[in-house]
DRENZAFI-197258 format. One record per atom (N, C-alpha, C): x, y, z; atom name; residue number from 1; residue in one letter. Coordinates in steps of 0.2 Angstrom, whole numbers, plus 2048, in hexadecimal, padded with zeros to 3 digits. Layout:
% residues N
+-----+-----+-----+------+-----+------+
:  c1 :  c2 :  c3 : site : pos : code :
+-----+-----+-----+------+-----+------+
:   X :   Y :   Z :   CA : NUM :    a :
...
+-----+-----+-----+------+-----+------+
***
This chain:
% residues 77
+-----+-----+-----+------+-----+------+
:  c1 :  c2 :  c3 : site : pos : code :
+-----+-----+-----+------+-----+------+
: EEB : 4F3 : 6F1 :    N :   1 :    x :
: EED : 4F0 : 6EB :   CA :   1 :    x :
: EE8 : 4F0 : 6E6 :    C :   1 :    x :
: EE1 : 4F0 : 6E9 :    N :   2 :    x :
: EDE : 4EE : 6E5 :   CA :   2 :    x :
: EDB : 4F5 : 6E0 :    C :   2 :    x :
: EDE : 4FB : 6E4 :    N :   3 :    x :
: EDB : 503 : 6E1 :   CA :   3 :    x :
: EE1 : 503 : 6DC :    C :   3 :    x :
: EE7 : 501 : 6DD :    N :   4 :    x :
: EEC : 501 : 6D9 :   CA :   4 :    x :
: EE7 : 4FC : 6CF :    C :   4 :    x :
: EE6 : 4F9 : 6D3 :    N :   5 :    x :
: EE6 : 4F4 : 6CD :   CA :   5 :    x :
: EDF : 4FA : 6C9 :    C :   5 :    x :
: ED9 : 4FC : 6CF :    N :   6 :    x :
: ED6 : 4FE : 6C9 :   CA :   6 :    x :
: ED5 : 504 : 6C6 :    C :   6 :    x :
: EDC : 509 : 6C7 :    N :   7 :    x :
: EDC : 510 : 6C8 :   CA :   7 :    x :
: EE3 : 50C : 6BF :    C :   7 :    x :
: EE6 : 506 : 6BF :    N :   8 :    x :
: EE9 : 506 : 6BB :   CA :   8 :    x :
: EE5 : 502 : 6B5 :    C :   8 :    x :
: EDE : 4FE : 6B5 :    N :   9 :    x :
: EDA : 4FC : 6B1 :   CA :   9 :    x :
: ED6 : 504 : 6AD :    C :   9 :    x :
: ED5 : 508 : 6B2 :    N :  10 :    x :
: ED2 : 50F : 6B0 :   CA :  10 :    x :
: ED6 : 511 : 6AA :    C :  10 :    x :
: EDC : 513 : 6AD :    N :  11 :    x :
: EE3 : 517 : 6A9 :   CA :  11 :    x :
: EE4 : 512 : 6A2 :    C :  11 :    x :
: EE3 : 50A : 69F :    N :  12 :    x :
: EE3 : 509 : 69C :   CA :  12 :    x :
: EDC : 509 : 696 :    C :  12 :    x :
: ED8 : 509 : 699 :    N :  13 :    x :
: ED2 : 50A : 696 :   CA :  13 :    x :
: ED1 : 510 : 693 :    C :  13 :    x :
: ED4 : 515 : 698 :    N :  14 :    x :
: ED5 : 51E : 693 :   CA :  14 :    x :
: EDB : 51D : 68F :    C :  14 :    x :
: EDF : 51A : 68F :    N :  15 :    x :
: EE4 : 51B : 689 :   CA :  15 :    x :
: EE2 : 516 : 683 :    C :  15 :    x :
: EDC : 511 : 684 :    N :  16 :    x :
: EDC : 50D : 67F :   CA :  16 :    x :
: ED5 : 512 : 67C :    C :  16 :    x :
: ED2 : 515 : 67F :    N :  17 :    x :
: ECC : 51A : 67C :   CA :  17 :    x :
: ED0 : 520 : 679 :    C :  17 :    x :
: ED3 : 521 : 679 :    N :  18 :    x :
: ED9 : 529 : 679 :   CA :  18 :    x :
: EDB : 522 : 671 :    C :  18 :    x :
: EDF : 51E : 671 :    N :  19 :    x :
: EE1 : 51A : 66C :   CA :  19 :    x :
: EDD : 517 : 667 :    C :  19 :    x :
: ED7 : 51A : 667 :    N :  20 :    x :
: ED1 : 518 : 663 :   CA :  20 :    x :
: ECE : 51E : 661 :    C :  20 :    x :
: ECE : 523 : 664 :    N :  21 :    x :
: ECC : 528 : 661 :   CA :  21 :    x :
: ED3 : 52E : 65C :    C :  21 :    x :
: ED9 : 52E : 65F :    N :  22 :    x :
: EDE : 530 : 659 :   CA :  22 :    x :
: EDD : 52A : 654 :    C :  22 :    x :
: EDC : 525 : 653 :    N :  23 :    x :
: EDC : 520 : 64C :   CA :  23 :    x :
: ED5 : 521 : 64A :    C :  23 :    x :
: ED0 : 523 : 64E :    N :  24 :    x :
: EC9 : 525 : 649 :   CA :  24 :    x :
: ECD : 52C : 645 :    C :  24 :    x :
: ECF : 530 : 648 :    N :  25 :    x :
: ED2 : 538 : 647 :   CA :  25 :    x :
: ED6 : 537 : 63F :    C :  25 :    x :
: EDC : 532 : 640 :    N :  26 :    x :
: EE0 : 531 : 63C :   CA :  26 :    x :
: EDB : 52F : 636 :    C :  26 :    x :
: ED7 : 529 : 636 :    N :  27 :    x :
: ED2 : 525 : 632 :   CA :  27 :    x :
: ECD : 52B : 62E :    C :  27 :    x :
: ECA : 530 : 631 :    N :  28 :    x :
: EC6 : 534 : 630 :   CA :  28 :    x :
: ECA : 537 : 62B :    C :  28 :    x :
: ED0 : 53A : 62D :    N :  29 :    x :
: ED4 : 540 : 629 :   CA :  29 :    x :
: ED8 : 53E : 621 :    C :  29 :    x :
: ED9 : 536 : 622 :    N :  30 :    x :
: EDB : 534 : 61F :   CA :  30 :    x :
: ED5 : 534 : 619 :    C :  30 :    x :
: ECD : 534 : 61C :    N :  31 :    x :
: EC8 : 52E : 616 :   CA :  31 :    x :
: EC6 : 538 : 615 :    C :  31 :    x :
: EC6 : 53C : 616 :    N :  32 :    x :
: EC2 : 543 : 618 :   CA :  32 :    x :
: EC8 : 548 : 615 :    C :  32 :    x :
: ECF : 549 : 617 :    N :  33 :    x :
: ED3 : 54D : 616 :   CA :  33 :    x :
: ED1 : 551 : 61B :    C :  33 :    x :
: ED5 : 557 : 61A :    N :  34 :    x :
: ED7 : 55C : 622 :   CA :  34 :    x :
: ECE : 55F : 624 :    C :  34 :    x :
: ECB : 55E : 621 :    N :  35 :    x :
: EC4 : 55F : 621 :   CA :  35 :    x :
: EBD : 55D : 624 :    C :  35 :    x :
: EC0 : 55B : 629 :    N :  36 :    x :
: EBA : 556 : 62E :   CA :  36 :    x :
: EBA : 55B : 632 :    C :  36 :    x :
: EB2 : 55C : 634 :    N :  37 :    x :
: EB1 : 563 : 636 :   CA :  37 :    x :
: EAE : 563 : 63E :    C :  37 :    x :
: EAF : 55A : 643 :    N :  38 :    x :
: EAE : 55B : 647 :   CA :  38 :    x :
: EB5 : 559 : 64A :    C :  38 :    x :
: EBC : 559 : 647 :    N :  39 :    x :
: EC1 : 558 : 64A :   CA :  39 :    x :
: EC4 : 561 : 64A :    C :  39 :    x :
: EC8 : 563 : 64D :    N :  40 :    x :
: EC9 : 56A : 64E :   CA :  40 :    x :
: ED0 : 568 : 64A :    C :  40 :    x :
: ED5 : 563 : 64C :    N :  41 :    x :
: EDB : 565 : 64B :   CA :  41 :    x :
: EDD : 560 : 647 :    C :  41 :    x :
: EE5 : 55F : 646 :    N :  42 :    x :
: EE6 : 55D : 63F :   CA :  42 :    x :
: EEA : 557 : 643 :    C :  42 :    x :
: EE7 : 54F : 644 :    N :  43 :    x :
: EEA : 54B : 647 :   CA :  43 :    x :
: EED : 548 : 644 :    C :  43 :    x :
: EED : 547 : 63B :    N :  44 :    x :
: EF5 : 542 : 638 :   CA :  44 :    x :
: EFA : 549 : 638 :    C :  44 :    x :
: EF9 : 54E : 638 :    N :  45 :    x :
: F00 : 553 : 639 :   CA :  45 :    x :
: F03 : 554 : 641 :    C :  45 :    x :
: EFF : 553 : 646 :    N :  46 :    x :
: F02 : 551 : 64E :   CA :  46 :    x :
: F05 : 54B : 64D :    C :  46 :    x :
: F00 : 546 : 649 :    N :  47 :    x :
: F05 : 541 : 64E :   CA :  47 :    x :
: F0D : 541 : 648 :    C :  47 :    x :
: F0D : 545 : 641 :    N :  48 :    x :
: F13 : 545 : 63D :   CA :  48 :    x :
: F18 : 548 : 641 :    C :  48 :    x :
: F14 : 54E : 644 :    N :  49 :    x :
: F1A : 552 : 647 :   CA :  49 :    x :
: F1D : 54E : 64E :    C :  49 :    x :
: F19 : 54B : 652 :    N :  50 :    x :
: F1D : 546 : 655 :   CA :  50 :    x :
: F1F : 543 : 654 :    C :  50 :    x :
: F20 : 53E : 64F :    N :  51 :    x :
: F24 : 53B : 64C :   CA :  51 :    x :
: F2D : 53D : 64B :    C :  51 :    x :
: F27 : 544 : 648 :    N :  52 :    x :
: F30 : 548 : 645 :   CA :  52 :    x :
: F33 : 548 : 64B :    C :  52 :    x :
: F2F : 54C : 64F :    N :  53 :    x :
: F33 : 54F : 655 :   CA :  53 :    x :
: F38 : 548 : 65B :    C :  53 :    x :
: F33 : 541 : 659 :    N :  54 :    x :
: F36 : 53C : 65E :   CA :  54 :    x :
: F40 : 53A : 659 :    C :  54 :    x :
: F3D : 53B : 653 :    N :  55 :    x :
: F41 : 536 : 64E :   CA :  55 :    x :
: F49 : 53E : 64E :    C :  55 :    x :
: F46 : 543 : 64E :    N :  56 :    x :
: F4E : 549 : 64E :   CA :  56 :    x :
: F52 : 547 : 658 :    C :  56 :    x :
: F4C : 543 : 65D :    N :  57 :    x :
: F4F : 541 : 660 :   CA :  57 :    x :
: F56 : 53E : 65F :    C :  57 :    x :
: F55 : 539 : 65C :    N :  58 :    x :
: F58 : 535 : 65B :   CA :  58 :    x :
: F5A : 52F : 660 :    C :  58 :    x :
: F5F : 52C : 662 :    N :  59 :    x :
: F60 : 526 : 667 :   CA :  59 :    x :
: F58 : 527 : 66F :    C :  59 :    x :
: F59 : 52E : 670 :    N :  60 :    x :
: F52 : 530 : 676 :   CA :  60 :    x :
: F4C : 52F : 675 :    C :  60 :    x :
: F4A : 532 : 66D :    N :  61 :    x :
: F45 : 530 : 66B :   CA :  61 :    x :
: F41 : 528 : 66A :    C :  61 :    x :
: F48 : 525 : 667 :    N :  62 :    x :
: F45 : 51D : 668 :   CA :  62 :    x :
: F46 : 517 : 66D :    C :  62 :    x :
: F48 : 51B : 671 :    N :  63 :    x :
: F48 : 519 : 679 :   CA :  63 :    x :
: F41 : 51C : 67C :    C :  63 :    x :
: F3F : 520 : 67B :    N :  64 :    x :
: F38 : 524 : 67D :   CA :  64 :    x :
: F32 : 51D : 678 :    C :  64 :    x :
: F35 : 51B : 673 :    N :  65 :    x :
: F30 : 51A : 66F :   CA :  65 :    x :
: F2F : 514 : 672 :    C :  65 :    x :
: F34 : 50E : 672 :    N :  66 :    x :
: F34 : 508 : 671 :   CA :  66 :    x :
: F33 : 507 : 67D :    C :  66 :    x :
: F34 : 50C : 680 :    N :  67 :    x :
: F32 : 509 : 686 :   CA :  67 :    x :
: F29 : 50B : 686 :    C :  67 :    x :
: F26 : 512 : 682 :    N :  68 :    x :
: F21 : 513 : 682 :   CA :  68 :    x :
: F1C : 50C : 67F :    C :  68 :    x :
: F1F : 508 : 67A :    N :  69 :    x :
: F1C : 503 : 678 :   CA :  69 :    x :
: F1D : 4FC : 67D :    C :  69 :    x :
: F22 : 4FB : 67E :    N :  70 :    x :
: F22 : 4F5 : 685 :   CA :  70 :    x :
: F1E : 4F8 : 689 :    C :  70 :    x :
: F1C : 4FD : 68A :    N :  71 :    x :
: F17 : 4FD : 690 :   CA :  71 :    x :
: F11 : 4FC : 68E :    C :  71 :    x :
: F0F : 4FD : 689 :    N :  72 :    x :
: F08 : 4FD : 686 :   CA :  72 :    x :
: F08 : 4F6 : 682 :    C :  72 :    x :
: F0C : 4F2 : 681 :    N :  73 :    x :
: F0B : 4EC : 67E :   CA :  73 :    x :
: F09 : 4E9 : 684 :    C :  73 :    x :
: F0F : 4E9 : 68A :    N :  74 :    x :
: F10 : 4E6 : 692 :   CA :  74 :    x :
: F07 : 4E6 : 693 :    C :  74 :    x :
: F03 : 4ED : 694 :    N :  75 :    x :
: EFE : 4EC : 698 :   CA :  75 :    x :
: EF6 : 4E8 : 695 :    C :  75 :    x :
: EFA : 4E8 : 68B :    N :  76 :    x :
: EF2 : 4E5 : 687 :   CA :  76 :    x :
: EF4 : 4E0 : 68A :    C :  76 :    x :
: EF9 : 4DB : 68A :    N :  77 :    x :
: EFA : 4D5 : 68B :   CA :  77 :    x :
: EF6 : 4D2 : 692 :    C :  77 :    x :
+-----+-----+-----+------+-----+------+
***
């Protein structure tokens, strides 16, 4: 139990570094434009086009979204 708990403490810590580093991404692109010459890609148009691509889901999409966010609210808590 106890490898469970720290293999699951890991798994949160890389998606909370992974979530701090796309909002520096966003925060740079935003204060810089497409022009930040140590990001390669274009992260406010990835995360646009998932958006897109969640919301032409439709009913799936926001079922994806909103169990994606209960889990990530479930684990900050």
């Amino acid at each position: 139990m106890e490898l469970l708990a720290k293999a699951t403490r890991g798994m949160r810590a890389i998606t909370e570094a992974g979530l701090a580093l796309l909002c520096l991404g966003v925060v740079l692109q935003v204060l810089f434009g497409a022009a930040v010459p140590f990001i390669q890609v274009d992260v406010v148009g990835s995360v646009v086009d998932v958006t897109k691509q969640l919301g032409s889901e439709g009913l799936v999409g926001l079922v994806a979204v909103w169990v994606l966010a209960s889990l990530y609210s479930r684990g900050a808590a």
